[in-house]
N, C-alpha and C positions, 0 to 999 in steps of 0.2 A: 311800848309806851309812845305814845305821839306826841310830839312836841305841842300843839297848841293845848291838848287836855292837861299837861303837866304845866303848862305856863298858867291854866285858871285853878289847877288845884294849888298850887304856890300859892298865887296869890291871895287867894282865900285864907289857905293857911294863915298868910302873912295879914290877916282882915284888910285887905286891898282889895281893888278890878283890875280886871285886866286891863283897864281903860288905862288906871292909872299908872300902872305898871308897863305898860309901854309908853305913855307919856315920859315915865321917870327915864326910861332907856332911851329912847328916840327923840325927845322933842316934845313941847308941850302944843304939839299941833294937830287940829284935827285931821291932818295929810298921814300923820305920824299912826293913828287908829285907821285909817282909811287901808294903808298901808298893810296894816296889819293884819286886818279883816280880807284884805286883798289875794293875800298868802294864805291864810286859814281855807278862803273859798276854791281857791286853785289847786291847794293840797299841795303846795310847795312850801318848803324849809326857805325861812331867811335868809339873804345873803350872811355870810360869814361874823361880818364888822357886827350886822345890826342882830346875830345871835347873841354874840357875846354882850354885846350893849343889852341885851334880855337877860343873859343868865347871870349878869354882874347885876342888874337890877334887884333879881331874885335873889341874889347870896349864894348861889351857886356856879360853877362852872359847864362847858357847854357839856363836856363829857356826861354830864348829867342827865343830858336828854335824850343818849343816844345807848341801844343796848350793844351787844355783838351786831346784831345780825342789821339794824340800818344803820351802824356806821363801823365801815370794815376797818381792822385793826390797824391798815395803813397809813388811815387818817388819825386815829386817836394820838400816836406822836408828836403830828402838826397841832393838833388841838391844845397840847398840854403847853407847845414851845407857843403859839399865837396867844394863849391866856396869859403869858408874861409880859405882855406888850401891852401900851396905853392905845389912848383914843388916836395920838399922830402919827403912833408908828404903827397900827393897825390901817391907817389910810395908807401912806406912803407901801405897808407892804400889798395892801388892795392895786394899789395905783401898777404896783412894779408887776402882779400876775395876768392884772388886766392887760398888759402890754409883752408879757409873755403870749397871754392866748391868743390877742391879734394878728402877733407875728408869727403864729401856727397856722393862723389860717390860707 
């Protein structure tokens, strides 16, 4: 299932757009749909924060968009423990991986 097909069958579902459905997640900006359209045409997945800010949008969790095979079991742990977290401590723990991977490099 790909994440951008399942984010406009949602919303549909939900008689929404996608438009609005990432507005409601992201911002009612149109940087916020530029954004989003940005990822869909690059065939890249959302950072982390601004998944979950999608799948809380939708009423569901990220685990939702992912089957086995593109998201390996290793991660689905991190998924369940990050969906308990709000919007400040999903930054703060953005902030702290960011500054892990730096100090990797």
């Amino acid at each position: 299932m790909d994440f951008f097909d399942e984010v406009k069958r949602l919303s549909k579902e939900q008689n929404t757009t996608v438009e609005a459905t990432v507005k409601k997640a992201l911002g009612e900006t149109q940087g916020a749909i530029d954004q989003y359209y940005g990822w869909m045409k690059r065939d890249i997945y959302p950072r982390m924060d601004d998944g979950f800010k999608i799948a809380e949008a939708l009423g569901v969790t990220m685990n939702h968009f992912f089957t086995e095979k593109e998201a390996p079991s290793r991660y689905a742990e991190i998924n369940d423990i990050l969906s308990s977290f709000d919007d400040v401590e999903l930054a703060n723990i953005k902030v702290m991986l960011e500054t892990m991977k730096n100090n990797k490099k």
